[in-house]
VMD Tcl script that draws the C-alpha trace (Angstrom):
set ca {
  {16.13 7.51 -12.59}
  {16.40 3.63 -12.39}
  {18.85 1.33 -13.08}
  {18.41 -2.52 -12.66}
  {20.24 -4.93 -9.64}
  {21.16 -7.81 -9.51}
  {20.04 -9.15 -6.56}
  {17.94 -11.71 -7.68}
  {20.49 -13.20 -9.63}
  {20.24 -17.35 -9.35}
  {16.75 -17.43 -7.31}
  {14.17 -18.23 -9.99}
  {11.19 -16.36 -10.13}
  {9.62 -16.50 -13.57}
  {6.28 -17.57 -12.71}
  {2.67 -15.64 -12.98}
  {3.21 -12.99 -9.88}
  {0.86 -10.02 -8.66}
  {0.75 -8.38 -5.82}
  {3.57 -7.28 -3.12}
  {3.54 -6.14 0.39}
  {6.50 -5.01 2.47}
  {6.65 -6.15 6.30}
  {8.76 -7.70 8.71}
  {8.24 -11.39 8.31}
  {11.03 -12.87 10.19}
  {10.98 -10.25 13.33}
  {14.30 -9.53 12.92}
  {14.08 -5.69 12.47}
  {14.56 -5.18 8.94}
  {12.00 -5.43 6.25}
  {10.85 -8.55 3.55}
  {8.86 -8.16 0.17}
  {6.13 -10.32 0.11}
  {4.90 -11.34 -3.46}
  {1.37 -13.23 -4.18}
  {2.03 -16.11 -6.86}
  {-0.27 -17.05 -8.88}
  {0.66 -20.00 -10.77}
  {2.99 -20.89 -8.09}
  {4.45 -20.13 -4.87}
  {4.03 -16.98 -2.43}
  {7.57 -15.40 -1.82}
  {9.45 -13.67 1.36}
  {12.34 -12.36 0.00}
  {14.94 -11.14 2.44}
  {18.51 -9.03 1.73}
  {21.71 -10.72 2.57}
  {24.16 -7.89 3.03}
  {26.84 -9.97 2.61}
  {26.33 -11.22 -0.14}
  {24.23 -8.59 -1.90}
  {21.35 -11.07 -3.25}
  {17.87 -11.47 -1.68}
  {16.78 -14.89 -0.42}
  {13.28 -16.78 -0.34}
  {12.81 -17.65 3.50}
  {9.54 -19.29 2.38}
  {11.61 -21.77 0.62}
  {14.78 -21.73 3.02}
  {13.25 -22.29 6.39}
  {10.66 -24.51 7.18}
  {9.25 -21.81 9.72}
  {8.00 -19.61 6.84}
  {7.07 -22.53 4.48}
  {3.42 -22.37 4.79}
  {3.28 -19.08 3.52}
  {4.23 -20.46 -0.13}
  {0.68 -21.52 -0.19}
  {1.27 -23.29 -3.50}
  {-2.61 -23.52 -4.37}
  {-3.42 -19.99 -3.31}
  {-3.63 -18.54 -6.99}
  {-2.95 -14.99 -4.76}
  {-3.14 -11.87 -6.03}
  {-3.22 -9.77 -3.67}
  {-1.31 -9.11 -0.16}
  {-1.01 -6.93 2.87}
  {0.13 -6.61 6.66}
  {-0.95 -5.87 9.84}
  {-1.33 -6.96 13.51}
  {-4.56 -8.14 14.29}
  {-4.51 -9.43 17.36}
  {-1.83 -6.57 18.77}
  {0.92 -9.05 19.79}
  {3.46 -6.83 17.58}
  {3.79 -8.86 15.38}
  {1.92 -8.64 11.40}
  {-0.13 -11.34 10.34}
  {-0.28 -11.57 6.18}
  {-2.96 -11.55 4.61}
  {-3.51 -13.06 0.41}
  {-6.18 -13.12 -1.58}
  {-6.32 -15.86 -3.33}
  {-8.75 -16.25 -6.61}
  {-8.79 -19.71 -6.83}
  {-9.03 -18.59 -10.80}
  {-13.00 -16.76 -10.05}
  {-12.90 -13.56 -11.69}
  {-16.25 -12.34 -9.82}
  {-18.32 -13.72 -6.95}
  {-17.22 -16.49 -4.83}
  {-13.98 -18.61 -5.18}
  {-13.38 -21.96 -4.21}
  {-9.87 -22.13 -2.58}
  {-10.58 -19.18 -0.35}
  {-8.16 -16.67 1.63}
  {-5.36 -16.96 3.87}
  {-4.62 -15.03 6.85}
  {-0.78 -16.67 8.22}
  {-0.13 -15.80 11.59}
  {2.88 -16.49 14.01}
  {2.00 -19.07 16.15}
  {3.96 -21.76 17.94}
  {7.28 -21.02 16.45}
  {6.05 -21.13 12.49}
  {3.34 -19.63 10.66}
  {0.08 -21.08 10.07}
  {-3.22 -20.15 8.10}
  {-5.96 -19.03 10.75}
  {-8.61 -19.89 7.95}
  {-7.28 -23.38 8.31}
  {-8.47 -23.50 12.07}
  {-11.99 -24.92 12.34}
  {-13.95 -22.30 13.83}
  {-12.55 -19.64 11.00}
  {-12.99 -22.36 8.00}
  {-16.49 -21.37 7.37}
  {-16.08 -17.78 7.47}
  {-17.83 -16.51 3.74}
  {-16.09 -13.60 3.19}
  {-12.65 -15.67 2.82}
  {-14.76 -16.64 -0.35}
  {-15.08 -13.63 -2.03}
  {-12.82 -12.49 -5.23}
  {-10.92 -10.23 -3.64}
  {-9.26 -7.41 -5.61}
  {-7.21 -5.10 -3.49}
  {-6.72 -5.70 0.19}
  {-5.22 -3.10 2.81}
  {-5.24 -2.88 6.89}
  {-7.39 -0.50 9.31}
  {-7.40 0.39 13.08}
  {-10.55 0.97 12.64}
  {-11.72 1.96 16.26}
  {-8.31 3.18 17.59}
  {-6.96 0.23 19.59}
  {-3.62 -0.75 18.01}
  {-5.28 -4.30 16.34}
  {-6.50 -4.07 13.17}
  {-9.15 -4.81 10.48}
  {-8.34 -6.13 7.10}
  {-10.43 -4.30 4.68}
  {-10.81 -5.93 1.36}
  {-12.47 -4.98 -2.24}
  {-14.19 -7.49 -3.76}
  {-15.92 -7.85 -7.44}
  {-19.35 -9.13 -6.99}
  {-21.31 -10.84 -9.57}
  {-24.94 -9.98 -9.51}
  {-25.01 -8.82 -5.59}
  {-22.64 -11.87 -4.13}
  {-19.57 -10.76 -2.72}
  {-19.64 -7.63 -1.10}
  {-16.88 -5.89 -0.05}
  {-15.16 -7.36 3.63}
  {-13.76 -6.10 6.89}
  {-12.52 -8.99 9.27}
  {-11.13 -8.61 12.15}
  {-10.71 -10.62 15.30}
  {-13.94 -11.02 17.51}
  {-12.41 -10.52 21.30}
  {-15.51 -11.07 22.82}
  {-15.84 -14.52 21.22}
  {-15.76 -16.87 23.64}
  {-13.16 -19.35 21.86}
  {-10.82 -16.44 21.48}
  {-7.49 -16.92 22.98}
  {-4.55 -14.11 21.83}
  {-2.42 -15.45 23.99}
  {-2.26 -18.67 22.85}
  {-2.52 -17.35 19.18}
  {-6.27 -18.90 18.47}
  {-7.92 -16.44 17.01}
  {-11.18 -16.54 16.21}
  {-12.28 -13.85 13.21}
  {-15.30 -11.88 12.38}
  {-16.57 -9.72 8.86}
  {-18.02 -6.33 10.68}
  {-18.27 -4.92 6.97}
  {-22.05 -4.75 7.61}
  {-21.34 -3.15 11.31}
  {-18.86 -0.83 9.70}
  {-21.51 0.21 6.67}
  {-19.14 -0.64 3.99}
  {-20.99 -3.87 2.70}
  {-21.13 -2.82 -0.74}
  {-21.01 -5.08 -3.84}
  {-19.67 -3.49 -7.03}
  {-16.69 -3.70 -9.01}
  {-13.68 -3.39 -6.63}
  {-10.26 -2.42 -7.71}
  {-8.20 -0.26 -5.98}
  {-8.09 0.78 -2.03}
  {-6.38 3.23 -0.13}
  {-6.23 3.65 3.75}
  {-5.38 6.75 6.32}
  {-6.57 9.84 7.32}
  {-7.89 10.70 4.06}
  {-10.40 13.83 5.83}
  {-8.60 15.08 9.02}
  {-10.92 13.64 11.61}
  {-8.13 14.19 14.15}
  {-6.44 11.00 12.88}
  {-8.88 8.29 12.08}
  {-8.30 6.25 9.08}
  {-10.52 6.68 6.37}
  {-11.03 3.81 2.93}
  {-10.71 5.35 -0.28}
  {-12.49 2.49 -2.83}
  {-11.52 2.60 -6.82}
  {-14.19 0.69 -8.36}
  {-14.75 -0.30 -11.98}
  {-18.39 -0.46 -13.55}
  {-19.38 -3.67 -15.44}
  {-22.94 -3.30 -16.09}
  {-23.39 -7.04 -17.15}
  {-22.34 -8.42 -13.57}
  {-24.68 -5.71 -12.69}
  {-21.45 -3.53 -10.86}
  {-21.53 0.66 -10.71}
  {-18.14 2.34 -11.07}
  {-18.73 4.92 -8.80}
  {-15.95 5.18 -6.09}
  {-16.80 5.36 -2.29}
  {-14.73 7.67 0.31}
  {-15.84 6.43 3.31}
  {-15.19 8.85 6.06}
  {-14.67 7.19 9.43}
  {-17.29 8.39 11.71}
  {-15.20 8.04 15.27}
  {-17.71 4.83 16.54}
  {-16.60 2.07 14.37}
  {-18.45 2.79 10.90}
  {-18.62 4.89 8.11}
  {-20.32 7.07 5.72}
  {-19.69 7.27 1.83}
  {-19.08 11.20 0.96}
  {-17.23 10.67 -2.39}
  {-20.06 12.45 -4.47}
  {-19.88 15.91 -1.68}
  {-16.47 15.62 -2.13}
  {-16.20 15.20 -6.33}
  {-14.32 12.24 -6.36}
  {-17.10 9.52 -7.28}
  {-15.58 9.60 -11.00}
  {-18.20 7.78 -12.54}
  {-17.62 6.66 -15.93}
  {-13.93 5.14 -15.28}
  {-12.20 2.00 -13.83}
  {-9.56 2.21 -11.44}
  {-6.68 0.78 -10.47}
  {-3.74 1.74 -8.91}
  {-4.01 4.43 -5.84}
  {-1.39 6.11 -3.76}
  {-2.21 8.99 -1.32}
  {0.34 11.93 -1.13}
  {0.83 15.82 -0.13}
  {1.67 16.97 -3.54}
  {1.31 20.86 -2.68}
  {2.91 20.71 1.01}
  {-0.53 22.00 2.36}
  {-0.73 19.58 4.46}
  {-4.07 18.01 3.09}
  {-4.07 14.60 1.69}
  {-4.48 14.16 -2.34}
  {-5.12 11.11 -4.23}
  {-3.71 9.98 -7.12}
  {-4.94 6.96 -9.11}
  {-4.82 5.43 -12.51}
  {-7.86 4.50 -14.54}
  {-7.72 1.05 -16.85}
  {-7.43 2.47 -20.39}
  {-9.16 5.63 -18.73}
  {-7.49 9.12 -18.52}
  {-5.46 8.89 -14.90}
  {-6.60 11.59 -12.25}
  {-3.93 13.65 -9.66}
  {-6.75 14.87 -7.06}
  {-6.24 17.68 -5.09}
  {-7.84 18.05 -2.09}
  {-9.09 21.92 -0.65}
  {-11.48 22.97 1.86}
  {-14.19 24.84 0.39}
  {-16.59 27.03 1.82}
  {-18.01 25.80 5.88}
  {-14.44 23.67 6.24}
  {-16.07 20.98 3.68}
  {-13.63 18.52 1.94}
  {-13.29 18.89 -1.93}
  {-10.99 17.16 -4.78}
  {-10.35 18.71 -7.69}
  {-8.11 17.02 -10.79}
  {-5.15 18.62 -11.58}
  {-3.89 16.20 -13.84}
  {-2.32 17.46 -17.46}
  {-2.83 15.60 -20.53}
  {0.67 14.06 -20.88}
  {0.50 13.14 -16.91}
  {-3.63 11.80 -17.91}
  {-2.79 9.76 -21.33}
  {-4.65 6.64 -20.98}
  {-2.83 3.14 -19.97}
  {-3.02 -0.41 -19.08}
  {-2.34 0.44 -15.13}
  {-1.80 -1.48 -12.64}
  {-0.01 -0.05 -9.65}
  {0.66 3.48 -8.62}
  {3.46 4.06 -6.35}
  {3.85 7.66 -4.31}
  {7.37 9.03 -3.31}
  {10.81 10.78 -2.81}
  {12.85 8.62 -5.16}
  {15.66 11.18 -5.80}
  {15.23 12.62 -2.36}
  {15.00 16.23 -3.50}
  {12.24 16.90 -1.51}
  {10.10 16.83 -4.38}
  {7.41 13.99 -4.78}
  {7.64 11.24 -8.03}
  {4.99 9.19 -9.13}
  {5.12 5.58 -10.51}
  {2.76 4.33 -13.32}
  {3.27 0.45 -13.68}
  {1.45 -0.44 -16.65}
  {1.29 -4.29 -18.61}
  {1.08 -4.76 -22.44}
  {-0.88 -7.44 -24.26}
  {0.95 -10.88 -25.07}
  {-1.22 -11.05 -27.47}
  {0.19 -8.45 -30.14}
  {4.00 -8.24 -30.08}
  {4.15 -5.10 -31.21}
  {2.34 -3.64 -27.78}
  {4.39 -1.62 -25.94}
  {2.63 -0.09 -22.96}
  {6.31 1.18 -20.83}
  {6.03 2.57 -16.75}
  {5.99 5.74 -16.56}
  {7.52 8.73 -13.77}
  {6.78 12.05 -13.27}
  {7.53 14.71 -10.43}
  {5.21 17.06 -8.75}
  {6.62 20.34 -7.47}
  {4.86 22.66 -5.41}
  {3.94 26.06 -6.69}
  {3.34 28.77 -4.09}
  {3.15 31.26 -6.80}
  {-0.05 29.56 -8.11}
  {-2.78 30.95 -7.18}
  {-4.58 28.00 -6.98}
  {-2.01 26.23 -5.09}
  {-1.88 23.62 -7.83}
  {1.66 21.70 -8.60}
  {3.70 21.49 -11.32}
  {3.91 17.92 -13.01}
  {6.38 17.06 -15.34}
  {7.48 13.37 -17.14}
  {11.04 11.88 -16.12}
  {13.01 9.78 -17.65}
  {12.47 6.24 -15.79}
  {15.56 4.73 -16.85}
  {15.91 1.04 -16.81}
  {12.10 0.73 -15.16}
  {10.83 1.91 -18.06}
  {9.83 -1.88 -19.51}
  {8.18 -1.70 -22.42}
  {7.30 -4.83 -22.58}
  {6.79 -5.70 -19.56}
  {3.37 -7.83 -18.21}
  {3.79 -5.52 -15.27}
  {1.15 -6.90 -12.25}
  {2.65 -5.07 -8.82}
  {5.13 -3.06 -7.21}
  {6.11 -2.04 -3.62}
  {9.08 0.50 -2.27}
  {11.29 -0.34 0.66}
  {15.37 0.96 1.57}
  {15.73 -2.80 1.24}
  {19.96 -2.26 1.65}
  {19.46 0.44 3.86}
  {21.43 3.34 2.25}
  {19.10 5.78 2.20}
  {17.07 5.34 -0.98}
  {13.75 3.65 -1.92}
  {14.44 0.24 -3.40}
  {11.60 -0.78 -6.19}
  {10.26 -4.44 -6.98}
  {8.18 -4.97 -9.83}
  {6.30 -7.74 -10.40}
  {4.88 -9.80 -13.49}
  {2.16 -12.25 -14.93}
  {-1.20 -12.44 -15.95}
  {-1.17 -13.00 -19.71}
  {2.84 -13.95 -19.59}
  {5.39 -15.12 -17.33}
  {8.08 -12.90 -16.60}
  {10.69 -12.97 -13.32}
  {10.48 -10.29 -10.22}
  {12.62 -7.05 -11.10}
  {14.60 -4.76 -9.18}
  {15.05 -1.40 -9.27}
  {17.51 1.06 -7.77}
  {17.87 4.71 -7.99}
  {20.77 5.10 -10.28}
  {23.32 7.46 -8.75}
  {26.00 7.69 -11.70}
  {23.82 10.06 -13.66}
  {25.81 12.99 -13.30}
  {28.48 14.32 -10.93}
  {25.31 16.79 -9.20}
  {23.00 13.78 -8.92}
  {20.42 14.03 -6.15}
  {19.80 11.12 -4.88}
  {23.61 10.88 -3.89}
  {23.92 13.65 -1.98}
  {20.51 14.65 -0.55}
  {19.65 14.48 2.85}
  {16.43 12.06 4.42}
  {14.67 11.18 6.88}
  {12.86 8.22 7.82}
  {10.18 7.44 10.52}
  {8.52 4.12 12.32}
  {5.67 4.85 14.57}
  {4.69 2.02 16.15}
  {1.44 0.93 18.10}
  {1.08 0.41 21.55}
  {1.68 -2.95 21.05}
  {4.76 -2.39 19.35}
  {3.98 -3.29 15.42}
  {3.68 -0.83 12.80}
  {1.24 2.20 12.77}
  {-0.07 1.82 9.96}
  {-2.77 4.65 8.87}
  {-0.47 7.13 11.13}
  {-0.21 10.60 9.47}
  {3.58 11.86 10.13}
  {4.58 15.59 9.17}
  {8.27 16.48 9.29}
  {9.26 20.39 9.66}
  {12.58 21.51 8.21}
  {14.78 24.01 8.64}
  {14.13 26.25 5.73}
  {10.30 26.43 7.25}
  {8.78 23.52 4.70}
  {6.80 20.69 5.83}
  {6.15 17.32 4.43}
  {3.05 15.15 5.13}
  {2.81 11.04 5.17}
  {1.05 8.11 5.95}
  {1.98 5.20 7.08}
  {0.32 2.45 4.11}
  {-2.42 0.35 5.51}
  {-2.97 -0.72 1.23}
  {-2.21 1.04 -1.61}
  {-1.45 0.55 -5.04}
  {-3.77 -2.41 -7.02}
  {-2.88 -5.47 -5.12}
  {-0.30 -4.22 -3.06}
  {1.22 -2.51 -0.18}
  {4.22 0.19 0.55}
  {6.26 -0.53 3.64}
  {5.59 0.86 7.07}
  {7.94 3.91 7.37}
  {7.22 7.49 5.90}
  {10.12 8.41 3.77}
  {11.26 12.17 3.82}
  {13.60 13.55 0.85}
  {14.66 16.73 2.14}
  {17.54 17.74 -0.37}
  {20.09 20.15 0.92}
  {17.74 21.11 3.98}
  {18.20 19.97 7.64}
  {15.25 18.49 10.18}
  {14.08 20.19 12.64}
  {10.44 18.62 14.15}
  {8.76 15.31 13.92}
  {5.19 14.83 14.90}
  {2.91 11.71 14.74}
  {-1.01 11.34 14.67}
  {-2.34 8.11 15.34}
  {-5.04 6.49 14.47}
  {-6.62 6.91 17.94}
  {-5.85 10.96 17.71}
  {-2.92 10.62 20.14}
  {-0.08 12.82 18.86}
  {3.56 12.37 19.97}
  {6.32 15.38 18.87}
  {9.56 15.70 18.79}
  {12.43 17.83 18.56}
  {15.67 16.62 15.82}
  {18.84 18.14 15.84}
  {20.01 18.95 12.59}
  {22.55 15.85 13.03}
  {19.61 13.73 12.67}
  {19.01 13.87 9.44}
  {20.36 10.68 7.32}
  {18.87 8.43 10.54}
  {15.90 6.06 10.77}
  {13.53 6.95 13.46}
  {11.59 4.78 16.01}
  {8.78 6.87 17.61}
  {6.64 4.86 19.91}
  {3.16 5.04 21.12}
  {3.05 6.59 24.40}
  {0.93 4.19 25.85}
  {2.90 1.47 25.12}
  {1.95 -2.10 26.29}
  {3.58 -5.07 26.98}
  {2.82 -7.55 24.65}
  {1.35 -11.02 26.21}
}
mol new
graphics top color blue
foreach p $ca { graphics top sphere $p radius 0.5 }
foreach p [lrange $ca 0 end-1] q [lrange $ca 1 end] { graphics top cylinder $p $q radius 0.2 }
display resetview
């Protein structure tokens, strides 16, 4: 499937990395990775068409360069506007080398302000804040109550009851709040919201998870670690419509006790139109939940996972999506080996999911691909995040590496010289940007898109997913051979907007806006 490019060729990045987000850092209407170093810089890295490499804007222009955030130790990052002035703040978790607990070094939340970007936990009033303390895990985005600004959720690992998981989000009725001056004062409602739990975070997930006519719900992966006194039970906290949440993962069978997440990517893997979840447990066997309403409309999951898709890894991230755009849906394990034996070899894995109406059980087909140059067998893989960073109509892949080794950033591209019938050359996509009323991404926003031939594909915008990282803010339709025909988008809030596309619209990148769209201040 993959082959490797070159477009990091002369920017060094062989350094401990983790995480990586996807946003637009610069405002410039394309998109950035963002990668969380650890025993060095943060990186933006942008794509020169020209000349076919990607650059480091944190290290070019002095605009970006607090974002580099040297001392950070980050593993973790994600985006999202806040304060709804269209624009994404970033958000890294930063260990400050605590495993558990409380850090020392603390969080950092950049946001555009006065022509560069600066740390809002830097700012006096925020500098005190505890849950910027915490050892963070995973960290995603949620518009929680419907309004277009939005809440950074974050799993933490608590040691003995300190450091329970966060939700901060900017207090408007603080007096010493300003958004148009960009001094924004910040708030944890995670005890407000009823998701102040302290366990063994890992892995988080964010969208409409249940239905509830759009509202975003938090899928948790926890690990158990009886000795810091940790359950590894998962939550699925259903948004309740007023601002909290309720935990329904045992009703719905997904609690999965006795494993440890990691990586978690949501996905439509039947076409129902229901959201499934698939994850990878550390070392554990990896699960493909399906979800089904059972009897009185209730929510269920049910693994469908076979035993060559469940074989037990090292994960890390899991990565839903149309790589090939067949209209079919891939999955990407990233998985690290031990530096410690050289004989480890713990490669990335792919594998396909293809709907099977003629299954009574409406259960997919999943089969292993060959990954091609991704493969890595020895690589200390950390994180990964999609984007069409060259904009030809395929999903780009960064991985990242670190933790027990140093190892540079990779890219990956869908390799179209596989055969003269390859895919991925001549299928036809589609790809969609709702944006809030204030003009930034939507992320959480469920978006179906109806074809021609009569099938319909189901995504969410990523508010978090994957361990550590974050997908970019489009949904990404492969539709092979097949033509578009109808667009809709659910946001958060439960406003839908539809649309009509011409069968000449396919092979385009679509804008849809909210339709109470704001001027932004």
């Amino acid at each position: 499937m993959f082959k490797r490019a070159n477009w990091l060729k002369d920017l060094p990045t062989s350094q401990l990395n983790y995480g990586v987000a996807v946003s637009d850092v610069d405002n410039d209407g394309t998109l950035e990775w963002i990668v969380a170093g650890f025993n060095g810089p943060n990186f933006v890295l942008k794509y020169n068409a020209t000349t076919r490499r990607l650059v480091n804007l944190a290290q070019q222009d002095p605009r970006f360069g607090a974002i580099r955030d040297v001392g950070g130790q980050a593993i973790g990052v994600c985006a999202c506007d806040i304060d709804g002035d269209g624009r994404e703040e970033i958000y890294f978790l930063n260990t400050n080398n605590a495993y558990a607990g409380r850090a020392d070094y603390g969080d950092s939340l950049f946001k555009w302000r006065n022509g560069r970007y600066v740390n809002l936990y830097s700012d006096p009033i925020n500098s005190r804040m505890e849950a910027k303390s915490f050892a963070g895990r995973s960290v995603a985005c949620i518009d929680r109550l419907g309004t277009g600004k939005y809440s950074v959720v974050i799993a933490t690992y608590s040691r003995g009851g300190v450091g329970n998981f966060a939700l901060v989000e900017m207090d408007e009725n603080h007096p010493n709040n300003d958004a148009r001056s960009g001094n924004i004062v910040l708030k944890n409602v995670a005890n407000v919201a009823k998701i102040n739990k302290g366990t063994g975070g890992r892995g988080l997930v964010v969208g409409p998870i249940l239905g509830n006519g759009g509202r975003s719900d938090i899928f948790f992966g926890n690990e158990g670690n009886p000795w810091m006194g940790n359950s590894g039970d998962n939550f699925l906290f259903k948004n309740l419509g007023n601002g909290s949440f309720e935990d329904v993962a045992e009703n719905a069978g997904i609690q999965d006790k006795y494993n440890n997440a990691r990586g978690i990517s949501l996905g439509d893997f039947n076409r129902d139109g229901l959201m499934d979840i698939a994850y990878g447990n550390w070392e554990g066997e990896h699960k493909l939940f399906m979800q089904h309403k059972s009897v009185g409309g209730l929510r269920k999951f049910r693994n469908v996972a076979t035993k060559q898709y469940a074989v037990p890894t090292k994960i890390r991230t899991v990565i839903t999506a149309d790589f090939d755009n067949n209209g079919d849906t891939e999955i990407f394990m990233n998985n690290i080996c031990s530096h410690r034996d050289p004989n480890d070899r713990e490669p990335n894995k792919l594998f396909t999911v293809v709907p099977n109406p003629s299954n009574n059980s409406n259960d997919p087909v999943i089969r292993k691909m060959s990954i091609g140059q991704a493969k890595e067998p020895r690589g200390f893989g950390t994180g990964a995040a999609i984007t069409d960073m060259d904009g030809d109509g395929l999903l780009d892949l960064l991985v990242s590496h670190g933790e027990s080794k140093t190892q540079p950033l990779q890219i990956y591209r869908v390799n179209r010289k596989v055969s003269k019938n390859d895919a991925g050359r001549k299928n036809n996509w589609v790809r969609v940007i709702p944006r809030t009323k204030y003009g930034a991404p939507a992320r959480g926003a469920l978006v179906k898109l109806s074809t021609r031939s009569g099938k319909v594909y189901t995504s969410v915008i990523d508010g978090g997913s994957g361990y550590l990282c974050q997908m970019e803010p489009v949904a990404h339709f492969g539709i092979g051979q097949d033509k578009p025909k109808k667009l809709e988008v659910l946001y958060p809030d439960g406003v839908t907007v539809t649309a009509s596309l011409k069968r000449s619209d396919k092979n385009k990148v679509h804008f849809v806006d909210h339709p109470n769209k704001r001027l932004v201040v």
